[in-house]
Structures are given as structure tokens and as C-alpha cells.
N, C-alpha and C positions, 0 to 999 in steps of 0.2 A: 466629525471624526473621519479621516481620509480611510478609505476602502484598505486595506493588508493586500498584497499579493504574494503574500507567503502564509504557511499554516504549520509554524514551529520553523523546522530545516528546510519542508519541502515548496518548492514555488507553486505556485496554480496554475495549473495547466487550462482548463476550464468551469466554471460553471453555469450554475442554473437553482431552480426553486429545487428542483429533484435531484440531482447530482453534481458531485465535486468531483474532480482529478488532478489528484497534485503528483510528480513528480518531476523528475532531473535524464538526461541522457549523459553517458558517460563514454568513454572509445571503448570499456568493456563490455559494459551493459547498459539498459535502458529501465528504466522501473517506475511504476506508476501504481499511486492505492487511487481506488475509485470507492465514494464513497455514495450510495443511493438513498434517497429518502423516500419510501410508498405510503401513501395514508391508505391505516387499514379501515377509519372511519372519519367521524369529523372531528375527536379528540387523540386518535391513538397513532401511531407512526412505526413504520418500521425500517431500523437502521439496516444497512449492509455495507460491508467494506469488503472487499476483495483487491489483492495486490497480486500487479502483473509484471515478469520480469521478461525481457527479452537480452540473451545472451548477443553478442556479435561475435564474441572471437574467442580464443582457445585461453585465456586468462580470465574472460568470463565466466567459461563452463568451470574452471578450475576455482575461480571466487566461488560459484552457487555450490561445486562439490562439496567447499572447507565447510561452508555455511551451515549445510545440512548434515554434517559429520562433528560440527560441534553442536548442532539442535537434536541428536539421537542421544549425543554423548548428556545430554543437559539435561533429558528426562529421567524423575525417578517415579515409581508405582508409584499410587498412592496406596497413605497406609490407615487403616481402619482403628 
């Protein structure tokens, strides 16, 4: 079976046994999830993902604004 160099939309940026980083560069932004794998023993693992974005220009910082103004508008309490 030939290796993916994509993981869904995103291309591979690199890996490793312990870490993946898949993203894209765009003229607005640049954005990249990293994803880590630590073993906490010799059965148990632990995941992390963190996503990195780098703005370049004044349509970027105005994409991440919209983005985070519909992620505020998007949450509701939770209800008991």
C-alpha cells in the first residue's frame, strides 16, 4: 500500500515515530496542526495536537478576526 502524503485536506508537512505536521501556506496565512505522540509507559500514549497559525498580511489578521468572532458567537453554556 503506497505511503498518503496527505491526512484528509491537509498535506504532510513532516514526520517521525513521535510527531506529524500537516499543513498548507497560503498569501494570507500559513497554518500548520502538529500532532505528538509521548509514551507514558510501554502500553499507554499520549496524544497532543496543537495548531499553529501565522498571519502574513492584513487579510489574514481580518480572516483569524471573522474566525474567532464566529467561535465566541458559536458557544452556548452548558446546561445541567
Amino acid at each position: 500500500m503506497p505511503k498518503s502524503n496527505r491526512v484528509g485536506i491537509f498535506p504532510v508537512i513532516s514526520s517521525s515515530a513521535e510527531r506529524v505536521v500537516l499543513g498548507f501556506d497560503d498569501l494570507h496565512l500559513d497554518f500548520r496542526i502538529v500532532v505528538d505522540v509521548t509514551a507514558l509507559d510501554e502500553t499507554a500514549r499520549r496524544v497532543t495536537a496543537t495548531t499553529l497559525v501565522h498571519r502574513n498580511n492584513l487579510l489574514g489578521r481580518i480572516y483569524l478576526a471573522t474566525t474567532r468572532l464566529r467561535s465566541c458567537q458559536s458557544r452556548s453554556p452548558l446546561r445541567g
